[in-house]
N, C-alpha and C positions, 0 to 999 in steps of 0.2 A: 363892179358890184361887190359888195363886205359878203366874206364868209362866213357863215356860221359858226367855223371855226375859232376866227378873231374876236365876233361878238361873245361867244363863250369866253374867249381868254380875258377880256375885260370885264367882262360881267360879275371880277372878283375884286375885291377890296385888295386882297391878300396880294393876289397877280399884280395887282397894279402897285402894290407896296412896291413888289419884287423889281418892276420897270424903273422904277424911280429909284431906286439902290441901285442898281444896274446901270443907271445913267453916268452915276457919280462914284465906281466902285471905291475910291480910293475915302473917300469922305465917309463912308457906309461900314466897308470893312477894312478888318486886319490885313496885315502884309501875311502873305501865304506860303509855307515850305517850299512849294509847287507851282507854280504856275504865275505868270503875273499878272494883276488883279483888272489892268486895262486890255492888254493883247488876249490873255490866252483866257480869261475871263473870273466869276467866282466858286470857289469849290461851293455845290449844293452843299455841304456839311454845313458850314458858314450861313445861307442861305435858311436854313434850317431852323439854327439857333438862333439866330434875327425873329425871325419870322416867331419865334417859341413853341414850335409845334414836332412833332417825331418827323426822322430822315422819311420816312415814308410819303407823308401826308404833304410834304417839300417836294419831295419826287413826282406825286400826280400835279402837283401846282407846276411846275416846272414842262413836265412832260406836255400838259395843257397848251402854255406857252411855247415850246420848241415846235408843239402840230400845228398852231396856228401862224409857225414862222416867224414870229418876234421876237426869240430868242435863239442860239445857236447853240449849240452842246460840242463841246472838246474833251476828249479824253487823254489824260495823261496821268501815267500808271494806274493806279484800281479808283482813280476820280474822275467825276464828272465835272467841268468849272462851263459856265452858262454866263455868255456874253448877249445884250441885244442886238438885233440885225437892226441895225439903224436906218437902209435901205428900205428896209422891209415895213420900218414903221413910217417912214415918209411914203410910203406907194398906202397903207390904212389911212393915215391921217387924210390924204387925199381923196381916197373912197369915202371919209367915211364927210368931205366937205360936199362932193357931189352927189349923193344921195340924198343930203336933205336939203 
């Protein structure tokens, strides 16, 4: 059965930008001081400025997507870099085939 949670997390234009930059980080973003941009995922700063909106307004978008589990959160040093759980969106795409 789809969660509320996931239906929330797509129910965004912006989220869904966000998965689809996510998919392809290297084609999307810059190479990063920090972290690299397939493994350890993309800094929200980056995510941010893409997106053209303040680190905050990135943060609940983001935040949205890590509760509903489609994306993972790692921390390294005082950043956040946000990879998708690809597991995780193959177990939705499947809910979301057997529910309708």
């Amino acid at each position: 059965m789809l969660s509320v949670d996931v239906v929330k997390a797509l129910a965004s234009e912006k989220r869904l930008q966000i998965l689809h930059w996510l998919k392809a980080p290297r084609a999307h973003f810059p190479k990063q001081v920090d972290g690299d941009l397939v493994r350890d995922g993309v800094c929200g700063l980056f995510i941010a400025d893409k997106l053209g909106v303040s680190q905050p307004t990135a943060s609940e978008h983001l935040r949205i997507l890590v509760q509903a589990g489609l994306v993972r959160p790692t921390r390294i040093k005082q950043w956040t870099f946000y990879k998708r759980d690809e597991a995780r969106i193959t177990a939705v795409k499947r809910e979301f085939r057997s529910a309708w």
